[in-house]
C-alpha positions in Angstrom: -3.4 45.5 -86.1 -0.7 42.8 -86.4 1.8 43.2 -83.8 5.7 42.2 -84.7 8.5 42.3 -81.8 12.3 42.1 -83.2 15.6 42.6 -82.2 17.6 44.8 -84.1 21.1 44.3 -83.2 19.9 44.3 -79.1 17.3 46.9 -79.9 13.9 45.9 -78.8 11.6 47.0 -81.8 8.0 46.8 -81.3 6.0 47.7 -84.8 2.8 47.7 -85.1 1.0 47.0 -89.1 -2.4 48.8 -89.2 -4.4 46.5 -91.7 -7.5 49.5 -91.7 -7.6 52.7 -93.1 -9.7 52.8 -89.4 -7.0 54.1 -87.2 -4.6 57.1 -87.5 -0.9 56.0 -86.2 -1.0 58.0 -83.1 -4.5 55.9 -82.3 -2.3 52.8 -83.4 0.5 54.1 -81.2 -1.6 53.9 -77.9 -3.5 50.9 -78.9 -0.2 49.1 -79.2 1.6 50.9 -76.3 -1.2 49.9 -74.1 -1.4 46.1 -75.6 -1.2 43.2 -72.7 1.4 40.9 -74.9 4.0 38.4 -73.1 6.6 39.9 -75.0 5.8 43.2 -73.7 5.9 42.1 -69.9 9.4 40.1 -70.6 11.1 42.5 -73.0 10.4 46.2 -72.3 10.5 47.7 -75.7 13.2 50.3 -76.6 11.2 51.9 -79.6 7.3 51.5 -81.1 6.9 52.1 -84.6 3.9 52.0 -86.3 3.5 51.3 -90.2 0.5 52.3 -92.4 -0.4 52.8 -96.1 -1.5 55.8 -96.4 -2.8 56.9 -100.4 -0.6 54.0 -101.4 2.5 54.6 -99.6 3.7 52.8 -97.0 4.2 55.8 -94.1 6.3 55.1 -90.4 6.1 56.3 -87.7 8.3 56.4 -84.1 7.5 57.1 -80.7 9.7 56.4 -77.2 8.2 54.1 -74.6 7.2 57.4 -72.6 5.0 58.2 -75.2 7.4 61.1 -77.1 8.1 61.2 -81.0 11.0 60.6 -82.5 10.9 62.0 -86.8 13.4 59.0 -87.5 14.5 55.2 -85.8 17.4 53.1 -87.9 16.8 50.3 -86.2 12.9 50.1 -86.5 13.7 50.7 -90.2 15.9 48.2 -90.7 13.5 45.9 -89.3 10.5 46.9 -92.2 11.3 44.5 -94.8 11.0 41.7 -91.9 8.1 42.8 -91.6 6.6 43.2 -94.4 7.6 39.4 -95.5 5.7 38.2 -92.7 2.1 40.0 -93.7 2.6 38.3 -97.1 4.2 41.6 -99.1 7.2 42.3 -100.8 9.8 42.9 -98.8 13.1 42.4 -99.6 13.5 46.3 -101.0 10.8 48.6 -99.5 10.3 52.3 -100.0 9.2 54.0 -96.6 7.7 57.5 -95.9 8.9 59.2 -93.1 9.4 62.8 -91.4 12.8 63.5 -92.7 12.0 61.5 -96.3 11.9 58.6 -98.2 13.9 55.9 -97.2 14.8 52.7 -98.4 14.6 49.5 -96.6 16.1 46.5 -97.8 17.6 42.8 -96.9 21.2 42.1 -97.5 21.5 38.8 -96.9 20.3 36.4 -94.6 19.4 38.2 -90.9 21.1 41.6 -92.2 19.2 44.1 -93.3 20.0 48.0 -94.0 18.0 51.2 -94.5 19.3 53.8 -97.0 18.7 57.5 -95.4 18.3 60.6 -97.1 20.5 63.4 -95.2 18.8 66.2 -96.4 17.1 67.0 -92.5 20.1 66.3 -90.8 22.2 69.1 -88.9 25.8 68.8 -87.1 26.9 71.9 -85.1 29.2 72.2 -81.8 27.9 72.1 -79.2 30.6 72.9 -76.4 32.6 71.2 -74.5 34.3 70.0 -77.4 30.9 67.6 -78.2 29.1 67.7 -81.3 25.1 67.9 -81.7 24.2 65.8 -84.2 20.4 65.5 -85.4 19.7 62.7 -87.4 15.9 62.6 -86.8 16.5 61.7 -83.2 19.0 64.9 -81.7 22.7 63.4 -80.3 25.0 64.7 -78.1 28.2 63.3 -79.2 31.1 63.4 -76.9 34.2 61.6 -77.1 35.8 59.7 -74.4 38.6 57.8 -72.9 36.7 55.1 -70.9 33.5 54.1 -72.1 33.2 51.9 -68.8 33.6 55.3 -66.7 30.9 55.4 -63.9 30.1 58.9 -64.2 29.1 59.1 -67.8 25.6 56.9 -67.5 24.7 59.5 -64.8 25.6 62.4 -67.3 24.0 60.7 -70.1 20.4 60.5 -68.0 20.9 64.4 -67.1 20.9 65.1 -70.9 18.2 62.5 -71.5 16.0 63.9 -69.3 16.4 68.0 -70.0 14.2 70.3 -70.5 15.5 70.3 -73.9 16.3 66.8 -74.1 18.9 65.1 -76.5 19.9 61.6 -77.2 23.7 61.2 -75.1 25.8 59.6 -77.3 29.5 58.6 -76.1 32.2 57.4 -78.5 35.5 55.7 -78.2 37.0 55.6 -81.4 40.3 53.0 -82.1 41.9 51.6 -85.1 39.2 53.0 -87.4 36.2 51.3 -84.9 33.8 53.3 -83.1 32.8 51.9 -80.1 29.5 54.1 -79.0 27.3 53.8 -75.8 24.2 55.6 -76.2 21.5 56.5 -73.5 18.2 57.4 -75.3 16.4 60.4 -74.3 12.4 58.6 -73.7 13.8 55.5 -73.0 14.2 53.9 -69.5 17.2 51.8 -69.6 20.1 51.5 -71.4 19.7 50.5 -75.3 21.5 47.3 -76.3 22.3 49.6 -79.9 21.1 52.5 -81.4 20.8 53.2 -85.2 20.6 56.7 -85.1 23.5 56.9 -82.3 25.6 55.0 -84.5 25.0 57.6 -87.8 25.4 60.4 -85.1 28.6 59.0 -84.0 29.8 58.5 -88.0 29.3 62.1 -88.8 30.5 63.6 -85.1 34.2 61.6 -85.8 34.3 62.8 -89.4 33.8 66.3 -88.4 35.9 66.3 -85.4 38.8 64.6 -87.8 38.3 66.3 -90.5 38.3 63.3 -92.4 36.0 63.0 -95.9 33.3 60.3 -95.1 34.9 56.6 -95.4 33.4 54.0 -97.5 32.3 52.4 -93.8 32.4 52.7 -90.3 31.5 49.7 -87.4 29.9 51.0 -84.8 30.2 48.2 -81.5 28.4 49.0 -78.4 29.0 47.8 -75.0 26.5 44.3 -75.6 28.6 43.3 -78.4 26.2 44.1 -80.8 27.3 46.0 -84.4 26.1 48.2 -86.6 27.7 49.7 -90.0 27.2 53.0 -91.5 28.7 54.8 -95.2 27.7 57.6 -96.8 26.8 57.3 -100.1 28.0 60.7 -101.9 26.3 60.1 -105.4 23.1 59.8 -103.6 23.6 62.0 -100.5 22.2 59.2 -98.5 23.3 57.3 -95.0 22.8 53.6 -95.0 22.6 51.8 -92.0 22.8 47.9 -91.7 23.4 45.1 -89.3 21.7 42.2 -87.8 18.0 41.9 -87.3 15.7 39.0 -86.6 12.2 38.6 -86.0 11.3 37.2 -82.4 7.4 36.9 -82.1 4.2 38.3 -83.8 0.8 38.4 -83.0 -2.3 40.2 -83.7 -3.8 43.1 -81.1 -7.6 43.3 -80.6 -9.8 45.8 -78.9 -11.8 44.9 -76.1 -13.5 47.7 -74.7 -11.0 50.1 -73.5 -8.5 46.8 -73.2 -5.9 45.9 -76.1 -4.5 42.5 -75.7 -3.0 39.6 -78.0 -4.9 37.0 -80.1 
């Protein structure tokens, strides 16, 4: 298994390529999760993915850090065609098979790359409290806010992480058409730098709270200055996601007994 490590707009994105029909992506998940890499011990991961071709398709797959599934990662998709390049295959548009769909994952330009959703899974009900539940493949909690900097929202945002029924918490601040989101992953130890699916939960929580038809675009900032842009594409019935994305270090993970570490 070749290992690749990105950041996706200052989320850590560990995917792993199986290159053998040998392995099934949950195997591929531990293997990986498990791996002794120095990128691992100085950038704890945010999200594992795991990419496989499965009957000719290319299939991925997400789990948390704790080991939990998530059906859909934005960032981890945008990051695909990245690295797909880098094993030597096409990859500047890629077709990806996933829980909620095919999606598409493509290159912009250089060091932005998008994914193009299908919406067809999602769901966005109320949820009290004037928030909004938004499930994108990973469930949000939307609420909006005042003061993204307010002291007691990381301390609500963990509570809701960590339920028994545990959501994504996902707070926005909109202004002057901006949506500036802070997101605490459910899974997920510390604070993400960005969240894909935060920022697409954030889109269609404003719209429905406004009561505004989608706009071409919205930017999503969050608090490490990072961005993210999300339209809806009506023809198609599709989110696309896109922002910046690079490729920090790859290597390939072998087995050693009941030991996985870098080569």
């Amino acid at each position: 298994m070749r290992a690749y490590f990105l950041d996706a707009a200052g989320n850590n994105v560990v995917i792993g390529l199986l290159q053998t029909s040998g392995f099934t992506s949950q195997e591929g998940f531990e293997i990986l999760h498990r791996a002794e890499c120095t990128p691992l011990a100085e950038k704890e991961p945010d999200i594992y993915g795991i990419l496989r071709f499965d009957q000719g398709h290319l299939r991925a797959d997400f789990w948390n850090p704790d080991g939990s599934r998530e059906d859909l990662c934005g960032n981890a998709l945008r990051c695909v065609p990245l690295v797909m390049t880098h094993a030597g295959q096409p990859g500047e548009d890629v077709v990806v098979e996933t829980r909620l769909g095919l999606v598409r994952c493509f290159q912009l330009g250089p060091g932005i790359h998008g994914a193009e959703i299908p919406t067809d899974g999602f769901s966005v009900a109320d949820a009290g409290e004037g928030d909004v539940l938004v499930n994108v493949g990973t469930p949000h909690r939307v609420r909006f806010v005042d003061d993204l900097d307010a002291p007691e929202l990381l301390e609500l945002g963990r509570s809701w992480a960590r339920a028994a029924i545990a959501v994504a918490a996902t707070f926005v601040h909109p202004d002057s058409g901006v949506l500036h989101v802070r997101s605490i992953e459910r899974g997920v130890v510390r604070e993400t730098g960005s969240s894909g699916t935060a920022a697409i939960a954030a889109y269609l929580a404003y719209d429905r709270l406004a009561g505004e038809a989608h706009r071409d675009f919205r930017e999503a900032r969050f608090p490490c200055g990072r961005r993210l842009r999300v339209r809806f594409d009506s023809a198609a019935q599709r989110i696309v996601l896109y922002g910046a994305c690079r490729l920090e270090f790859a290597c390939d993970i072998v087995i050693d007994g009941e030991r996985a570490c870098s080569a």
